[in-house]
C-alpha positions as CSV (number, residue, x, y, z in Angstrom):
1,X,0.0,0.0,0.0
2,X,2.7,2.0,0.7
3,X,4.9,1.9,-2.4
4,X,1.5,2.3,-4.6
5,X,0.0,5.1,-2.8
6,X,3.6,7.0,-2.8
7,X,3.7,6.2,-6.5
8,X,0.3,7.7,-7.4
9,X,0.6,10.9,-5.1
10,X,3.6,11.2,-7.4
11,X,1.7,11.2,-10.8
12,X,3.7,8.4,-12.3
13,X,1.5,5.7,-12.1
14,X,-2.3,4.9,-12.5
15,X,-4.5,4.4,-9.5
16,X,-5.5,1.0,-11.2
17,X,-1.8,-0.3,-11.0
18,X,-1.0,-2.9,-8.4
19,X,2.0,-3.4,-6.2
20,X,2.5,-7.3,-4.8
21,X,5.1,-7.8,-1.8
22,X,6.8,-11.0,-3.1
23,X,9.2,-11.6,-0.4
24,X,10.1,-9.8,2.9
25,X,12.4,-10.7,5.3
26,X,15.1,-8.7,7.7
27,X,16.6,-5.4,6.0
28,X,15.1,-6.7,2.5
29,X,11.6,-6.3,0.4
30,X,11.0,-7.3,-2.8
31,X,8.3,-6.7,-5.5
32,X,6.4,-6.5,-8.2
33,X,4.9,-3.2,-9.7
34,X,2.3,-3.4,-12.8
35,X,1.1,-0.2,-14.4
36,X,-0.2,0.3,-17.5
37,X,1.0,3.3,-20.0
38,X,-1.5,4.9,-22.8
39,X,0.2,4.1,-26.1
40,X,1.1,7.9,-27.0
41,X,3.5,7.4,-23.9
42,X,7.1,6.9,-24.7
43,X,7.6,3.5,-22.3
44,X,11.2,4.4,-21.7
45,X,10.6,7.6,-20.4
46,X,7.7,6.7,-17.9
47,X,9.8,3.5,-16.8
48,X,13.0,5.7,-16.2
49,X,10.7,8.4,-14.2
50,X,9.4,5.7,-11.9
51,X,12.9,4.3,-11.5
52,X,14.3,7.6,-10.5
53,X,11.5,8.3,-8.3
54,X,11.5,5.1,-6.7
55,X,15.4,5.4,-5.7
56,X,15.1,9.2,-4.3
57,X,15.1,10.3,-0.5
58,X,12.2,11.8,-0.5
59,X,10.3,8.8,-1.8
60,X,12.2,6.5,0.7
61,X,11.0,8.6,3.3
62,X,7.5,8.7,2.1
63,X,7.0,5.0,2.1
64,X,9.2,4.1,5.5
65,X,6.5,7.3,7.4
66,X,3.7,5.3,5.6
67,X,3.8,1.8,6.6
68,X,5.0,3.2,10.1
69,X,1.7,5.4,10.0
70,X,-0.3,2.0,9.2
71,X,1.7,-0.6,11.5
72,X,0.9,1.7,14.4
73,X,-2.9,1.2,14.2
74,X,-2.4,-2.4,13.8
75,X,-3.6,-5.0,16.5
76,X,-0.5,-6.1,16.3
77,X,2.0,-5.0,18.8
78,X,4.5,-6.9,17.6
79,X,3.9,-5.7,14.0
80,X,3.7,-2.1,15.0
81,X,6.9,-2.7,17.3
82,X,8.8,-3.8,14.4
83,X,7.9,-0.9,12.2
84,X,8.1,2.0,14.7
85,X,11.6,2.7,13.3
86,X,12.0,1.2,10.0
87,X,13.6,3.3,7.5
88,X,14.1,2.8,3.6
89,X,17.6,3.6,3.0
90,X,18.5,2.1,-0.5
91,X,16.5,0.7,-3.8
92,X,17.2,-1.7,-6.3
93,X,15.1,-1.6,-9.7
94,X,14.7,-4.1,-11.2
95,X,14.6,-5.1,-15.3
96,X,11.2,-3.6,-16.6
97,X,9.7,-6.1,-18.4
98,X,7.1,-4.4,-21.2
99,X,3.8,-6.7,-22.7
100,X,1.3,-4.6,-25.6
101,X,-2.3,-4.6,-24.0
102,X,-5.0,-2.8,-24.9
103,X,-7.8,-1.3,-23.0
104,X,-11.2,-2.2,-23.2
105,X,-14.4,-0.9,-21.2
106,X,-17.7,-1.8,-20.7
107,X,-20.9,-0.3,-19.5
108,X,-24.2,-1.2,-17.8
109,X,-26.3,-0.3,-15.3
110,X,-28.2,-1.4,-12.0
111,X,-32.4,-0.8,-11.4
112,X,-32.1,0.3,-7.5
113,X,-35.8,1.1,-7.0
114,X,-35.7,2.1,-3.1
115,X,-32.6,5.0,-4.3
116,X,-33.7,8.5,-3.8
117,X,-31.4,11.1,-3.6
118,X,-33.4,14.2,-2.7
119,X,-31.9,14.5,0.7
120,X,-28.4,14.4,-1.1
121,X,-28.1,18.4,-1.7
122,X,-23.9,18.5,-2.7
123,X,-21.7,17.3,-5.0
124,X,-19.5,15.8,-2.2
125,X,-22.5,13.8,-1.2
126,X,-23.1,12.6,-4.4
127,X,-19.4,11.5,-5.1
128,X,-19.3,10.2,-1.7
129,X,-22.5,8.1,-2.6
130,X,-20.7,6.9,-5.9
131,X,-17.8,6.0,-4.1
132,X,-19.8,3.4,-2.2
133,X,-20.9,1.7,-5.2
134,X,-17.8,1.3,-6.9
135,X,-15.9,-0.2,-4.0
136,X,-19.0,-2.5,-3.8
137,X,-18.9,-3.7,-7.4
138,X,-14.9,-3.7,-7.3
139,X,-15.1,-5.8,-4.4
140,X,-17.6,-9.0,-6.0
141,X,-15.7,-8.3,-9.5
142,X,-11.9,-9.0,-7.7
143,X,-13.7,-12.1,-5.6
144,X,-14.7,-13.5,-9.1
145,X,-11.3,-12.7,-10.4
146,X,-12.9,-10.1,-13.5
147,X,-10.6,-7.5,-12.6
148,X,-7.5,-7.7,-14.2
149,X,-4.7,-5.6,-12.7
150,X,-4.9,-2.2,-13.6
151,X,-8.4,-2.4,-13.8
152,X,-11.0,0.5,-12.5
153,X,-14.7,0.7,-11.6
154,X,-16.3,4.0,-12.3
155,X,-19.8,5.0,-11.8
156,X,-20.5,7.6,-14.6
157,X,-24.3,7.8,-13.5
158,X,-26.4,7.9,-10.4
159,X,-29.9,9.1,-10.2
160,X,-33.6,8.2,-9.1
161,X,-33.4,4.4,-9.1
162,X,-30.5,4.1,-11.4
163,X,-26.7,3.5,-11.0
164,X,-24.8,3.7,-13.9
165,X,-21.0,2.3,-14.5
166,X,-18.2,1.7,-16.3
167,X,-15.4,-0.6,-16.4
168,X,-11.6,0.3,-17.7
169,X,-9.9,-3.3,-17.9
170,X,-6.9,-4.4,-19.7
171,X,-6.2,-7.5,-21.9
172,X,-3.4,-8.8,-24.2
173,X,-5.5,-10.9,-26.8
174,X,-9.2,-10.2,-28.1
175,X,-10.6,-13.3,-26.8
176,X,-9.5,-12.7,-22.9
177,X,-11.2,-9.6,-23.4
178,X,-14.5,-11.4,-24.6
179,X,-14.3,-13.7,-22.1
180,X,-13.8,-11.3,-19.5
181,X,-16.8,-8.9,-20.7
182,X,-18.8,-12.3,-21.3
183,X,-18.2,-13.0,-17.7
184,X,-18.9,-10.2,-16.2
185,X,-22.4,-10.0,-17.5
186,X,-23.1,-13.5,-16.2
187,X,-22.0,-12.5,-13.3
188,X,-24.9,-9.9,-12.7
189,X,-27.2,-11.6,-14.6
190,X,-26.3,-15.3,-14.6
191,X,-28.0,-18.1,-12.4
192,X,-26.4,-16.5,-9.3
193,X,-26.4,-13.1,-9.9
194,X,-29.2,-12.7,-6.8
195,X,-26.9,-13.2,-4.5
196,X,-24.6,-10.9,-6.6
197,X,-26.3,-8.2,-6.1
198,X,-27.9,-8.8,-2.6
199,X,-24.3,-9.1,-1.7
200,X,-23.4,-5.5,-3.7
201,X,-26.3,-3.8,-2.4
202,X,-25.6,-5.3,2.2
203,X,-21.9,-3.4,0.9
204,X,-23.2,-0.4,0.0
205,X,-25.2,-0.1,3.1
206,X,-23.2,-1.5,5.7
207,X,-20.1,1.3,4.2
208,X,-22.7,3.8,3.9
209,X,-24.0,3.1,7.8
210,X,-20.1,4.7,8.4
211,X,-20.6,7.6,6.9
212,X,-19.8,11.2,8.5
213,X,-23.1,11.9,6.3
214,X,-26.6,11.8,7.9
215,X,-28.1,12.2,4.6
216,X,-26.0,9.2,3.4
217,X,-26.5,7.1,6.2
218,X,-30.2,7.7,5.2
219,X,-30.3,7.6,2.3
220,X,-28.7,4.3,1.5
221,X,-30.0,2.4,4.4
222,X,-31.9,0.1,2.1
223,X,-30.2,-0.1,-1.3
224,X,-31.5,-2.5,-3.1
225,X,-30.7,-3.9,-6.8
226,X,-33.1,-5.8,-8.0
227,X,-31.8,-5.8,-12.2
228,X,-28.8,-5.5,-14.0
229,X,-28.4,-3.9,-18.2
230,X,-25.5,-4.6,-20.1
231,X,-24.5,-1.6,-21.8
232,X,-21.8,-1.3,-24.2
233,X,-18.6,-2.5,-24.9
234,X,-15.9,-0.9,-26.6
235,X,-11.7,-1.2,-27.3
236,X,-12.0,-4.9,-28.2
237,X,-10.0,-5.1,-31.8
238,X,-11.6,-6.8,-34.2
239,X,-10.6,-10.7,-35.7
240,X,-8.6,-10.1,-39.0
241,X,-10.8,-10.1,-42.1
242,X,-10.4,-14.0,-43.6
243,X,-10.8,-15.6,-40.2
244,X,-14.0,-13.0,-39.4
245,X,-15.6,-13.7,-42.4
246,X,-15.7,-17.5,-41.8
247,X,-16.2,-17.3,-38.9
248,X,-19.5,-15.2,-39.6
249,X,-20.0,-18.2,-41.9
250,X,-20.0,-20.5,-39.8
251,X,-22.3,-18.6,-37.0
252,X,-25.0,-18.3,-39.9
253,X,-25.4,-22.3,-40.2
254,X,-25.6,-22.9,-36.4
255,X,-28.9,-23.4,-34.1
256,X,-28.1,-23.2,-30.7
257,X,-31.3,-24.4,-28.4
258,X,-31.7,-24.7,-24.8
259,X,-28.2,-23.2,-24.1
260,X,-27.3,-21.7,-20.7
261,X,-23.8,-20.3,-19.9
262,X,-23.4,-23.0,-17.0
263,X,-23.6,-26.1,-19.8
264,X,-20.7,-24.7,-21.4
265,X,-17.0,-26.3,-20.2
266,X,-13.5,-24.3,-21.2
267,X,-10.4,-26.1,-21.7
268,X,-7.4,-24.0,-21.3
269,X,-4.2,-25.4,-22.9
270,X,-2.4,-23.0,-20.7
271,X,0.2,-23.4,-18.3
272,X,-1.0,-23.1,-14.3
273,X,0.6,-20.0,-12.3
274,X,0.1,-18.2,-9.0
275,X,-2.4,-15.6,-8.9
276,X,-1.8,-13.3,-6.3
277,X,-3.3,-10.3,-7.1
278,X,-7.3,-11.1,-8.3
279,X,-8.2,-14.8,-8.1
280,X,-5.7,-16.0,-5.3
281,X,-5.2,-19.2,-6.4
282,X,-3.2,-21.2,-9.5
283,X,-4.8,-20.2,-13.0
284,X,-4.0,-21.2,-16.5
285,X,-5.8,-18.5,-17.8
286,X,-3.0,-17.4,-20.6
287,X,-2.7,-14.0,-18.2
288,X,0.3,-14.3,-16.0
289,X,2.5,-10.9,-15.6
290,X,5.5,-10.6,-17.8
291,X,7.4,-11.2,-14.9
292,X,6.1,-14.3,-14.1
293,X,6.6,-15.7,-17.9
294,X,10.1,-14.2,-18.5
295,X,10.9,-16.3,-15.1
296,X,9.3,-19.4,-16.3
297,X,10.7,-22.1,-13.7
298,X,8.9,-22.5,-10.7
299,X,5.8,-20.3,-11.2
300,X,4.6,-22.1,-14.4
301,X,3.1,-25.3,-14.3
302,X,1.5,-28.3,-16.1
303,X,-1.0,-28.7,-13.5
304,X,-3.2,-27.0,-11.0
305,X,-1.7,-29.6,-8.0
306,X,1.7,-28.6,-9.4
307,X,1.1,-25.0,-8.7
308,X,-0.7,-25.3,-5.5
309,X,1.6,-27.5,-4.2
310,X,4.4,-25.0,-4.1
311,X,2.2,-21.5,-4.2
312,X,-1.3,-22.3,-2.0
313,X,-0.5,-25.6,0.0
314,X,-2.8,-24.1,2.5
315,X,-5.7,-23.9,0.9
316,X,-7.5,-27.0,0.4
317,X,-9.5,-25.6,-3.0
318,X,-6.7,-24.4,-4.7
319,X,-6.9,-24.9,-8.5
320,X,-11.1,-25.5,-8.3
321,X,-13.3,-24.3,-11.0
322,X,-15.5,-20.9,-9.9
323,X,-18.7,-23.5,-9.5
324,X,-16.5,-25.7,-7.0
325,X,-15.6,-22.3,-5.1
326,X,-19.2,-20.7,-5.2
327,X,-20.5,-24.4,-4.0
328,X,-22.6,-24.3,-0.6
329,X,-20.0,-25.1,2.4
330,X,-21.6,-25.9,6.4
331,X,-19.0,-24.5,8.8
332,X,-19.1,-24.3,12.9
333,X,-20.5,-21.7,14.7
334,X,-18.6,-22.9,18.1
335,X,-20.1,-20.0,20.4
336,X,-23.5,-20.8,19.2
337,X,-23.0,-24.5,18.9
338,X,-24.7,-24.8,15.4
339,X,-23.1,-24.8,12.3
340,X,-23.8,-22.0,9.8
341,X,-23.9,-22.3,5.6
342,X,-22.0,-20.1,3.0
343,X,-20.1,-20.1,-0.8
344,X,-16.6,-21.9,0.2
345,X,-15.4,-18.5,-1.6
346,X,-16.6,-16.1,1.2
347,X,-15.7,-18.4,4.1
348,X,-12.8,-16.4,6.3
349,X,-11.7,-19.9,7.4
350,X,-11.1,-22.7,5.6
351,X,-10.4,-25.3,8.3
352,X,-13.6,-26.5,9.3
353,X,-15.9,-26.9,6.2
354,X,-18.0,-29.8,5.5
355,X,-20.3,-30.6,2.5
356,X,-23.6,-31.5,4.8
357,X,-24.9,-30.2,7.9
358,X,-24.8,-33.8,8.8
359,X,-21.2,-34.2,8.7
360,X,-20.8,-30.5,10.3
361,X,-22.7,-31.5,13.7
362,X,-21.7,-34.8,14.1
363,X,-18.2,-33.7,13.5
364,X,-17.8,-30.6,15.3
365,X,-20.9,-30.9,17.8
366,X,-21.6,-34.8,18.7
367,X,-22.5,-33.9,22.3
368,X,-25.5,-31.4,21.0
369,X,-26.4,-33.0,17.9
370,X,-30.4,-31.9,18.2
371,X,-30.0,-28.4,18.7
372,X,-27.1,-28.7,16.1
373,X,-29.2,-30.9,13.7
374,X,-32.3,-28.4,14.1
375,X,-31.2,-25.2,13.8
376,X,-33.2,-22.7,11.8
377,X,-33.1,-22.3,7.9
378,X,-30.9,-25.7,7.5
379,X,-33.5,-28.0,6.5
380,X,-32.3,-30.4,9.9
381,X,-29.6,-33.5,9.2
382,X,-30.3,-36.2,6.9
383,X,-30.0,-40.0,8.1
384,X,-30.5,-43.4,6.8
385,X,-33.7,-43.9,9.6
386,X,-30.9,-47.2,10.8
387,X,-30.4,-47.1,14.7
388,X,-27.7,-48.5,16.5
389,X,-26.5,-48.5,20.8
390,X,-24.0,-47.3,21.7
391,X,-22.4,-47.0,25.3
392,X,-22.2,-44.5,27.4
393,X,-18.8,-45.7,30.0
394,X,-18.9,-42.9,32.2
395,X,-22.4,-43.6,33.3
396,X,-22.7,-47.4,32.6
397,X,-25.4,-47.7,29.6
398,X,-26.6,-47.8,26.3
399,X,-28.1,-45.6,24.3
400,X,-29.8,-45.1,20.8
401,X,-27.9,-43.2,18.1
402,X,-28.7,-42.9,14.3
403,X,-26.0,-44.6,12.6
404,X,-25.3,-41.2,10.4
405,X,-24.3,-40.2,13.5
406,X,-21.8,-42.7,14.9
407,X,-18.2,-41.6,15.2
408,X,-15.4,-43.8,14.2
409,X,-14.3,-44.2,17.4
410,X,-17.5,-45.5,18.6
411,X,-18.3,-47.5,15.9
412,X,-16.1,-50.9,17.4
413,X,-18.3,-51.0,20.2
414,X,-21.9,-49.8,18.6
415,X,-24.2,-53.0,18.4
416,X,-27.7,-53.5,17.0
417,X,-29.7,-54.1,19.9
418,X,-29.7,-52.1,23.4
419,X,-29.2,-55.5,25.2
420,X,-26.6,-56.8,22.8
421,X,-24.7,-53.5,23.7
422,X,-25.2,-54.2,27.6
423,X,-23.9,-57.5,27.0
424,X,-20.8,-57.3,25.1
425,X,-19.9,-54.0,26.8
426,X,-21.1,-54.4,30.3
427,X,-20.3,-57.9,30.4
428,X,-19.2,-57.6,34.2
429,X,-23.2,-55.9,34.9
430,X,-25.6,-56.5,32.3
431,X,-28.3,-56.2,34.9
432,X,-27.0,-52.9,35.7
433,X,-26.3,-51.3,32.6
434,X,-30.3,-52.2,31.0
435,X,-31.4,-50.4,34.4
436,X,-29.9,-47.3,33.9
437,X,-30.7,-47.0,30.1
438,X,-34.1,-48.1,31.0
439,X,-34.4,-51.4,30.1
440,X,-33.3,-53.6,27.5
């Protein structure tokens, strides 16, 4: 944050750019800086600007007073400890590494019936207003990994039950660029764009609810999207004029019937690298930085378990498809004693996740498996309807347990009938042991 926020205070890079830490350790940081420069720019001359900058005092300073500004609100005290008197004192540039892109945008905008903006009576309101809309769309776009680096969110248009945007992304070949516009209109108006824009419009309100702004606070306390338009799209080159023309020729002899995005299956041929920046996981998207494909060895891969091996070893879902990653998850809610149900995508922790709410209780919750099994909204656990007895040491009996619900370590001694458990597990008190789980 530091380096990118010094850098566009500056004027010498984009606010779109992106800055990624790729290793830190005592008296030594290292990374990665992509920008993008309009084609009228002479790259030379912008690269050695940002080079010069980059290795002056003054910028030095700038960054070390910012990440000690930061560290110091941090939870942290060890982090802020560490930082108190850090102090940039030399840089080291690095070999730019240039790629031709080209910019594309695309339009559209959002029905918002419940918006009215009469109580908004300044410009700063408005902006202010805006501002909360673009983070929110930013935010789902990045989480869906269809915002390239670089990329922006602008809304161009807000009025009486409208919200009108724009989006500046960047691409290297025209068909990333269709994809990625393709893409991003399912994704507001695909099979799950309801929860889409339920989850654009809870950000705009809960970010609004912050606001200095009574009028704000108001105002957008129940946002509510209820459809997306596509608008338009321009910047994407066009094919060259042989392979366009059959290919118009062949789009005139086809029928396509009962087709929905979601049928549809993509093979990439591509090799698998880290993704830091947007989707956080291993790709083969054909879009890794420059960097990454003038370094070749060890960040580009033949396979997704290849990548993740070495880049995301701690997460479990690393090199899914977006369906695997949007799938329904159950998860523990340990101070409630339930278990809760979300996208994997949007889970904060990924240590506990289960693909039932049976599994979820019985794993997390065995002792309180009714009020775990019944909780509201959940639809309850499913079972096979088969009991078994199991015993209970500590107070010498039996009791009944749906087999769904048996854990391994029980399941030696389950039996099933309650006096066949007494039997082979009270052997010593048979007598006893029907008694106290009222009779066998």
């Amino acid at each position: 944050d530091a380096i990118l926020e010094t850098l566009v205070s500056q004027g010498l890079v984009s606010p779109g750019s992106s800055v990624v830490v790729t290793s830190i350790s005592s008296g030594s940081i290292q990374y990665n800086l992509i920008t993008h420069v309009d084609a009228s720019v002479d790259t030379t001359s912008a690269t050695s600007e940002i080079q010069t900058a980059l290795s002056s005092s003054s910028t030095m300073t700038a960054i070390s007073t910012s990440v000690i500004t930061a560290a110091s609100t941090s939870s942290s005290t060890t982090l802020s400890t560490a930082t108190e008197s850090l102090a940039v004192s030399s840089s080291a540039v690095g070999t730019p590494i240039e790629s031709d892109v080209f910019k594309v945008t695309t339009s559209g905008e959002f029905s918002v019936p419940s918006l009215d903006l009469s109580t908004l009576t300044t410009s700063a309101e408005i902006i202010e207003a805006s501002k909360y809309f673009e983070d929110a769309i930013t935010e789902q776009l990045e989480s869906a990994g269809l915002l390239p680096a670089g990329s922006t969110v602008t809304i161009t248009g807000i009025v009486d039950g409208v919200v009108e945007y724009e989006i500046a992304l960047y691409a290297s070949t025209t068909s990333a660029s269709e994809t990625t516009v393709s893409r991003i209109g399912n994704l507001f108006s695909g099979s799950a764009s309801s929860t889409v824009l339920r989850a654009i419009s809870s950000s705009v309100v809960s970010a609004a609810s912050t606001s200095s702004s009574s009028a704000i606070s108001s105002t957008l306390s129940n946002v509510s999207i209820d459809l997306f338009t596509a608008g338009a799209t321009t910047g994407i080159p066009s094919t060259s004029g042989a392979v366009a023309s059959s290919l118009v020729s062949a789009l005139q002899s086809l029928s396509i019937k009962s087709f929905t995005p979601e049928e549809a299956a993509i093979r990439s041929l591509a090799k698998y690298y880290p993704d830091w920046v947007n989707k956080k996981t291993c790709v083969n998207d054909g879009r890794e930085p420059p960097f990454i494909k003038e370094i070749g060895d060890g960040y580009m891969f033949d396979t997704a378990k290849q990548c993740c091996s070495i880049w995301f070893s701690y997460d479990e879902a690393c090199g899914q498809s977006a369906s695997a990653l949007s799938a329904l998850k159950y998860y523990p809610l340990f101070d409630a004693g339930e278990c809760g149900v979300a996208p994997y995508n949007e889970l904060e922790s990924k240590s506990y996740v289960y693909d039932s709410l049976t599994e979820c209780c019985l794993k997390r919750f065995p002792l309180a498996l009714d009020t775990c099994c019944d909780a509201e909204g959940l639809g309850g656990c499913v079972t096979t309807g088969v009991t078994k007895y199991v015993p209970n040491f500590i107070e010498q009996k039996c009791q009944a347990k749906s087999e769904d619900f048996i854990d391994p370590s029980e399941s030696k001694y389950a039996r099933d009938t309650m006096l066949a458990c007494c039997e082979s597990n009270f052997s010593w008190d048979t007598q006893s042991c029907c008694t106290n789980s009222g009779g066998c």
